[in-house]
N, C-alpha and C positions, 0 to 999 in steps of 0.2 A: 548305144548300149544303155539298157534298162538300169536304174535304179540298185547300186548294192547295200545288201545289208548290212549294218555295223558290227566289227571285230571288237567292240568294246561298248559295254555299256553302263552309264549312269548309276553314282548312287542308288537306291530306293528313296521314292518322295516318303516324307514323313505320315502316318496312318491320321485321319483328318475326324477332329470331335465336334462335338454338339453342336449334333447337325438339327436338335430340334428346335435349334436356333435360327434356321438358314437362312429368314428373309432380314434378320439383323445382319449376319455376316455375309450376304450380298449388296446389303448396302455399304456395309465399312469397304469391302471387296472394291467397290465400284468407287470410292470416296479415293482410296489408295489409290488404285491405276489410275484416275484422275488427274491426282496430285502429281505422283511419277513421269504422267504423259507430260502434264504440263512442265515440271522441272527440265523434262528433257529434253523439249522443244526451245525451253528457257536457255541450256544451259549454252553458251558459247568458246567455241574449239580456240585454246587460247596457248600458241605453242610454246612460251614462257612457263606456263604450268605443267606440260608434259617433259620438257626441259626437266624442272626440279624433280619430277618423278623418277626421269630416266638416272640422273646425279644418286639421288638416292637407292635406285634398284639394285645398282653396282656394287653397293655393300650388303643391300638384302640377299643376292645373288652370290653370295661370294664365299666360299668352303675353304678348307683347309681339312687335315687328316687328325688333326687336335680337335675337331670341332664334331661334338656330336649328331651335327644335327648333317653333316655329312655323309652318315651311314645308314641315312635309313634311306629303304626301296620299299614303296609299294607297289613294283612290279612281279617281285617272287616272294612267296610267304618263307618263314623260319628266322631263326634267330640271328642277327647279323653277323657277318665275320668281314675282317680286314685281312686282306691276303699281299704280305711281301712281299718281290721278287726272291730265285731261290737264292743263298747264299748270299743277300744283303742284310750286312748286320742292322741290328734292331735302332731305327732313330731314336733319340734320346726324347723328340716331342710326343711317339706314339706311347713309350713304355709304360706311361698309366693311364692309356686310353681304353685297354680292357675295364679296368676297375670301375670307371671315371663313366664311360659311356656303357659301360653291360653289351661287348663286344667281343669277340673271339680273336685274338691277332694270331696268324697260320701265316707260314711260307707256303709258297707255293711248291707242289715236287721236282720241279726239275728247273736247269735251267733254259728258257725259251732264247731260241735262235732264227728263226722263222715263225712267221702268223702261224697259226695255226697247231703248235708241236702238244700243246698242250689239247686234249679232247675235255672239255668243260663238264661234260654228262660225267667225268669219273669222279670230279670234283666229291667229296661229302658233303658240299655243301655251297650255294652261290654266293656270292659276297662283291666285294668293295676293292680295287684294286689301288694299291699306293703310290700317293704322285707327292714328289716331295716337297711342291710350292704350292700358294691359294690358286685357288680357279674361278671362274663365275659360269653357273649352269644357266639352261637355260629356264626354267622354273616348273613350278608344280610336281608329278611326278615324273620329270626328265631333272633329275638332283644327282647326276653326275657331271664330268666333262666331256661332252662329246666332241667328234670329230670335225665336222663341217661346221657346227653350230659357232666352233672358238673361231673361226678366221672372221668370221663377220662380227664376234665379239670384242677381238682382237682390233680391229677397225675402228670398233666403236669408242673402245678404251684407247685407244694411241689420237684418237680426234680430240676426247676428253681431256688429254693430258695425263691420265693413268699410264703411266709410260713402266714404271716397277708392273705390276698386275699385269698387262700384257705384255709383259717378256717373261714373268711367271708364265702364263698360258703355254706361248712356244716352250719355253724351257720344259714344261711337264709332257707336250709333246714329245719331244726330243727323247724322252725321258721313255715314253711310251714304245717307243720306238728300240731304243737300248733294250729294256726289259720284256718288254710284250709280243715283241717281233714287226712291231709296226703301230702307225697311229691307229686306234680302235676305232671301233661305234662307240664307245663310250665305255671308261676305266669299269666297268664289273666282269666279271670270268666269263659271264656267258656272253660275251662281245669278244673273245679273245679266237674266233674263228673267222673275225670279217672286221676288215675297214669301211674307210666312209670317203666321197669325194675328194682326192687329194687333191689339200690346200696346205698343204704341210710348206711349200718352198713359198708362197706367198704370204704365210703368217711370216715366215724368217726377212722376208723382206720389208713389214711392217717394220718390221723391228731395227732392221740394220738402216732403213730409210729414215728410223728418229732420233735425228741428233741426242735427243736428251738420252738414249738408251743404253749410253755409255760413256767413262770417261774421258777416254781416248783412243786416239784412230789404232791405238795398240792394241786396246780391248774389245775395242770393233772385232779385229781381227784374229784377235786370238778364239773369240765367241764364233766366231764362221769356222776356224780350223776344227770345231770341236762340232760344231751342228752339220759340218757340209758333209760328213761321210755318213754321219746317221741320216740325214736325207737323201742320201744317194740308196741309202738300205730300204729307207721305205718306199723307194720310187720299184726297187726291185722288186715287193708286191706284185705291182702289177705288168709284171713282165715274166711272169712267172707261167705257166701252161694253162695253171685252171682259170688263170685272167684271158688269156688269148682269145679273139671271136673270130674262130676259124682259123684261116690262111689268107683274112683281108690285110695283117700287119696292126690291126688294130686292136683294144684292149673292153674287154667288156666287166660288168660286175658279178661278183661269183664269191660267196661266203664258201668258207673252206670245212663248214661242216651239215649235216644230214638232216632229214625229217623235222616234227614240227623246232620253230624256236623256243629258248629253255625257259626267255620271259615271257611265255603266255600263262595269263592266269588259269587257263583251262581250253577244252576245245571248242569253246564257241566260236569266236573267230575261222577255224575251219569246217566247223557244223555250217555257220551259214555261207561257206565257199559252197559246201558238195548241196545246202539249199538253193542257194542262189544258179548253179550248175543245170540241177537237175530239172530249176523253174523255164531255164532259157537255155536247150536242150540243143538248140542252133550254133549257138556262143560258144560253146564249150568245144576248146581249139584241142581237147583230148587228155583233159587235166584228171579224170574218174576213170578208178579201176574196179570191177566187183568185188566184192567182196564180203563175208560174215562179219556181224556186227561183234561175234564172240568168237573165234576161229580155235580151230584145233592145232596142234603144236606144226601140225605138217604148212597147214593155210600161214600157221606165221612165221614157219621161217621162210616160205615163197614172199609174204607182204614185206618182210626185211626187206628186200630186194627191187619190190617192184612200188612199196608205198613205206613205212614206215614200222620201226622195232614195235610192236605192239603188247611186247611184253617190257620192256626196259622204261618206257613212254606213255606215263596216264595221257598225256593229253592224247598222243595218238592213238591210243585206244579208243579216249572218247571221240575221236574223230569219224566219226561212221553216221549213215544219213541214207535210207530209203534202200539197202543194199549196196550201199556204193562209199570207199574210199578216194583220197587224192593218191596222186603218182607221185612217185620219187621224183618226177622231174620236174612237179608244181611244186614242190617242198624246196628243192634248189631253186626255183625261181623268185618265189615266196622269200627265201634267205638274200640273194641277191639283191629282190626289190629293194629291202632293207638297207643290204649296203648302200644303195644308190641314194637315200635319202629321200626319196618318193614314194614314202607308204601312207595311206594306198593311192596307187592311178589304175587307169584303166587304158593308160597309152600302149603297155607294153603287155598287152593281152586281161585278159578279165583280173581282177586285184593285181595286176602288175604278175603272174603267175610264169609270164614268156621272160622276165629281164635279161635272164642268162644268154638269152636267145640273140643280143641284140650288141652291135659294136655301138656304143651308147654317144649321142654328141656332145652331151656334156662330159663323162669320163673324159674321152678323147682332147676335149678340148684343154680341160685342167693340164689333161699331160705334155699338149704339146707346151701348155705356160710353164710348166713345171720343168722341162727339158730347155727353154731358155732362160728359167731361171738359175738353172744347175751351168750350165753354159756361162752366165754373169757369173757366179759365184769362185767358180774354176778359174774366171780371167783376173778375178780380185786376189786370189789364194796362189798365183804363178802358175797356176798347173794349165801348161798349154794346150800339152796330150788331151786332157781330159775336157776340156774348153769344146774342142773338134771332134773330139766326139758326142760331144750334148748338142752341137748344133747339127752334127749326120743325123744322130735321133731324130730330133725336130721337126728337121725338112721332110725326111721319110714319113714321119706322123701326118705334118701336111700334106703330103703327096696323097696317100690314104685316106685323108679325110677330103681329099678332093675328089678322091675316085669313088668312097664308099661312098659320103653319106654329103656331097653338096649336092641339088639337086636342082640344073638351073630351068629346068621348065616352070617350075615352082616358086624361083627365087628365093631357096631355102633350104638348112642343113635341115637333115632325115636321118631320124634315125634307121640301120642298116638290121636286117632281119638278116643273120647270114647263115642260120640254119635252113628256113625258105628260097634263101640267095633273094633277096628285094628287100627295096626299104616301106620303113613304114609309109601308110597314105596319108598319117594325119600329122597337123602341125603340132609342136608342142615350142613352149618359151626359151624351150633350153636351144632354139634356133639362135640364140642370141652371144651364148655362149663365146663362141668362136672369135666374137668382137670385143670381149674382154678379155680372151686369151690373146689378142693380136694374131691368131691365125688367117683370119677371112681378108682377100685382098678388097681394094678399096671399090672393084666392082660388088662382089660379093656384099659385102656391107651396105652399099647402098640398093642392093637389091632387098637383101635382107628387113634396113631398115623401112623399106618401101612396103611391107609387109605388116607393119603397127598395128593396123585396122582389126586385123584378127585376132589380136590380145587385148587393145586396148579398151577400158573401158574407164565408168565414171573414176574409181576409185585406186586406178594403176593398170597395172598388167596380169589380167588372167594367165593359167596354164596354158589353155588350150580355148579351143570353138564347142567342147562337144562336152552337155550336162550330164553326166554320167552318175552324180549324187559319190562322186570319192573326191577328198581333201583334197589332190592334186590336180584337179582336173576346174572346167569350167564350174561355175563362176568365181574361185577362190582365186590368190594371190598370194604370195609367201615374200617376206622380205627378202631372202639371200636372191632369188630369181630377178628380183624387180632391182633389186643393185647390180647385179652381172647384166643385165641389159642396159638399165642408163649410162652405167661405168662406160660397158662397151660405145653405146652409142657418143657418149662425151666423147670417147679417144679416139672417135675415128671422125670428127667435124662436125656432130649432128648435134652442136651443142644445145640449140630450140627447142629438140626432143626430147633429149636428156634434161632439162629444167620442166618442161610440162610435164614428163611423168614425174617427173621427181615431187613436184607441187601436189599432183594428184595423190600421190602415195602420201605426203605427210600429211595432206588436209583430211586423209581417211583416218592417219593415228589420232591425230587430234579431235578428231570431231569421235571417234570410239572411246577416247580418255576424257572428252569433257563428258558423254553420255554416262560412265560408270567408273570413272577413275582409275582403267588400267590399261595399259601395253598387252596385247592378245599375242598369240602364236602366228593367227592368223587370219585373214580379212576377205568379207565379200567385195570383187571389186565393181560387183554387176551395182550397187548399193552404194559403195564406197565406207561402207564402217563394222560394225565385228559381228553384225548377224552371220554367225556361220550353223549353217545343220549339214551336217555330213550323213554320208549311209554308209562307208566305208573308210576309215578313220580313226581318228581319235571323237568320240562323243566329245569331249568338254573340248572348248576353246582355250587352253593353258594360259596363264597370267604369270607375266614373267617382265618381257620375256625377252632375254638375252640377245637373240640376235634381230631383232626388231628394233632393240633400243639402238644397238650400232647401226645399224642400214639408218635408222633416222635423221642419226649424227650426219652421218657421210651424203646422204641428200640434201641435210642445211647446207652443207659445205659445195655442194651442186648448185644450191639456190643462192648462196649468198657468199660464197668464196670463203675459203681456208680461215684465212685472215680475219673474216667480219664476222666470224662463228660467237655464238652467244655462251658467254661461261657459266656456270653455273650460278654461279655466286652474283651476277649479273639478273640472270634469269630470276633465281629466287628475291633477291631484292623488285625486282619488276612485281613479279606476283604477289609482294607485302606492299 
């Protein structure tokens, strides 16, 4: 696959003067990157320093609903609003948070009982959704709490010793889950039609795993009687019909609402789908429909149907390109991508356009971890009944992920195309999956891990083999992937393996944090440090960044055991 074009674009550089100056300011020009080149050749990856960084991000990172700086999105324009569940009385910390921060505080209208009961487009307005305890985002403009992001956050803060804050996290989960109808993509209204990679039974396990996290084994217990049925609620998600892929038994990813998403700044991001489409006429697995770039009322209640409301939806309006819209059924895949956490890849069709399409290996594998995590939790709480039935889930899950998507010619889980009936032909990381969920038997894992060569590279573990110019794909590396692989491969004996990538992944934070001072989103591993350019993604490389800082943690604790981890206060003494 060719090169995509980006869904999002940069600032404007600032307009450039006296230029009848130019052979001075090509000399200072040249004097500067000089000096820069040299500094950063100088400078030395010294993991004590990114240590104090990461200590300190934890409070930069860290929101609460008092806290103004909470509410602001620069993903949707207009004036902020803070949205209650319905019928929960007013907390006494938000009451002068209108005045105080120049916020709107609304209830929501009705009360949510399932994902998705609320339609987010009837909203008057998108906003801020209320979590009762602090959180830590991931940074930049991802300044909410998202879903997948907290469990590796979570991780990061229980290594720390933040032991209060990451049972704030779960608790806000929990929380989310009560009121939202499930853990979200992240607390704003227009995230209130789709989840994110269930991690929800493995944060509660963080938690109930740290002695410090409660007084006593009474409050252990009474905090599981009250989280285990909300987790059982969100597991429900995804057993739900629009989860199902097919009649394999397995579970795919599927936002529960329509056409384009409500955080796009406008339609470029799908302008350059139906460009990039219409460029590589081959590729295009039948995601354009024709159609007027200004339609008559008859052309748009057909495109309701067959592409997007084009009168209800600027953006999909402005979605149009050469004669040609997307399909209703690249707008659900488009949503899906999303849920899954891989925006954008090109694994699961051009911008990730087929996700819905696919009984996914990572979903799958979360759930079978999640169905023995439900299974432990049941045999701590006496419920026997329900104990036997989380482990029939289970087995059944595995039986299905043996049948659909393990594939031993390959020595490697695939993901399952079960609209085409076949699995995908290409490898992705999330092969790895299965070994951190404890699904894959000890052949499979060693087949599996036999298979390194294809991800590995200077800097960690790539996506995938295949340069495609998207964030998810070759040559990048994401922390949550590079942790569910080493994890896996530590628990199944590959301990060698697990320490060398884990070494290569931190000596790429370190050497990107002694070059420019900061923790990235995310990292080239062909390089091994934060040159990233993307064509289908996020333009900026976010600085943050939340779940980088935890995955970091939990790799020292790889490299150098639980026990011999470096404390802060430690660290920051080293660095003075």
């Amino acid at each position: 696959m060719t090169h995509i074009p980006r869904p999002y674009r940069g600032k404007s550089a600032a307009a450039i003067h006296g230029l009848a100056r130019r052979t001075r300011t090509w000399l200072v020009t040249l004097l500067l990157v000089s000096a820069s080149a040299s500094s950063a050749l100088a400078a030395t990856p010294d993991p004590a320093k990114t240590r104090v960084y990461i200590d300190k991000a934890w409070t930069t990172l860290t929101r609460s609903m008092d806290d103004c700086a909470s509410l602001t999105d620069t993903k949707v324009a207009g004036h902020p609003v803070l949205y209650l569940p319905a019928k929960l009385p007013m907390p006494a910390r938000v009451a002068d948070v209108g005045k105080r921060c120049g916020v709107d505080v609304q209830a929501l209208p009705r009360v949510i009982d399932r994902l998705g009961d609320i339609d987010a487009t009837q909203l008057p307005a998108q906003g801020l959704l209320y979590l009762p305890h602090p959180y830590v985002v991931p940074g930049g403009f991802f300044n909410e709490m998202y879903g997948w992001d907290s469990y590796f956050i979570v991780l990061g803060l229980a290594a720390d010793q933040r032991t209060e804050l990451a049972k704030d996290m779960v608790d806000n989960a929990l929380f989310e889950v009560e009121h939202y109808g499930g853990v979200l993509n992240a607390n704003r209204t227009y995230y209130l039609s789709r989840s994110q990679p269930p991690f929800l039974s493995a944060m509660m396990a963080v938690v109930l795993d740290d002695p410090a996290s409660f007084h006593d084994a009474e409050a252990r217990r009474a905090w599981l009687a009250r989280a285990y049925p909300l987790a059982v609620r969100n597991h429900d998600i995804w057993t739900r019909p629009e989860h199902h892929a097919g009649d394999t038994g397995l579970a795919r990813y599927y936002d529960l609402g329509s056409g384009p998403v409500l955080e796009a700044h406008d339609s470029g991001y799908y302008v350059g789908v139906i460009k990039w489409l219409r460029a590589h006429r081959a590729d295009d697995p039948g995601y354009l429909v024709k159609a007027s770039q200004h339609p008559d009322d008859a052309e748009a209640a057909s495109l309701q149907r067959e592409s997007c409301d084009v009168r209800a939806s600027k953006v999909c309006a402005g979605a149009w390109f050469d004669g040609y819209r997307l399909t209703a059924d690249y707008y659900h895949g488009d949503r899906a991508m999303r849920e899954s956490g891989f925006d954008t890849n090109a694994h699961f069709g051009p911008f990730g356009g087929s996700t819905h399409h696919y009984a996914d290996v990572s979903l799958n594998s979360l759930l079978y971890r999640y169905e023995r995590d439900l299974h432990d939790f049941a045999l701590q709480l006496g419920k026997a009944g329900d104990a036997e039935r989380w482990s029939q889930a289970a087995d059944a899950r595995k039986a299905a992920m043996d049948k659909y998507l393990w594939r031993p010619e390959a020595g490697m889980y695939r993901d399952y195309d079960f609209v085409a009936g076949k699995p995908s032909p290409w490898p992705y990381l999330s092969t790895f999956y299965p070994l951190w969920a404890g699904a894959a038997s000890a052949q499979q894992a060693a087949a599996v891990r036999g298979k390194l060569a294809v991800f590995e590279r200077k800097g960690g573990l790539s996506m995938d083999d295949r340069a495609a110019g998207v964030q998810w794909g070759e040559p990048f590396g994401w922390a949550p992937t590079n942790w569910l692989a080493v994890s896996g491969l530590d628990r199944y004996g590959f301990h060698d393996d697990a320490r060398r990538i884990a070494g290569k992944f931190n000596a790429t934070i370190d050497r990107g944090f002694a070059d420019d001072g900061t923790i990235r989103e995310k990292y080239n591993m062909a390089l091994g440090n934060a040159d990233v350019k993307v064509s289908a993604g996020y333009s900026q490389n976010v600085i943050g960044f939340g779940w980088t800082n935890g995955v970091y943690l939990k790799m020292q604790e790889i490299l150098h055991g639980a026990k011999a981890k470096t404390t802060p206060a430690a660290a920051e003494e080293k660095v003075q």
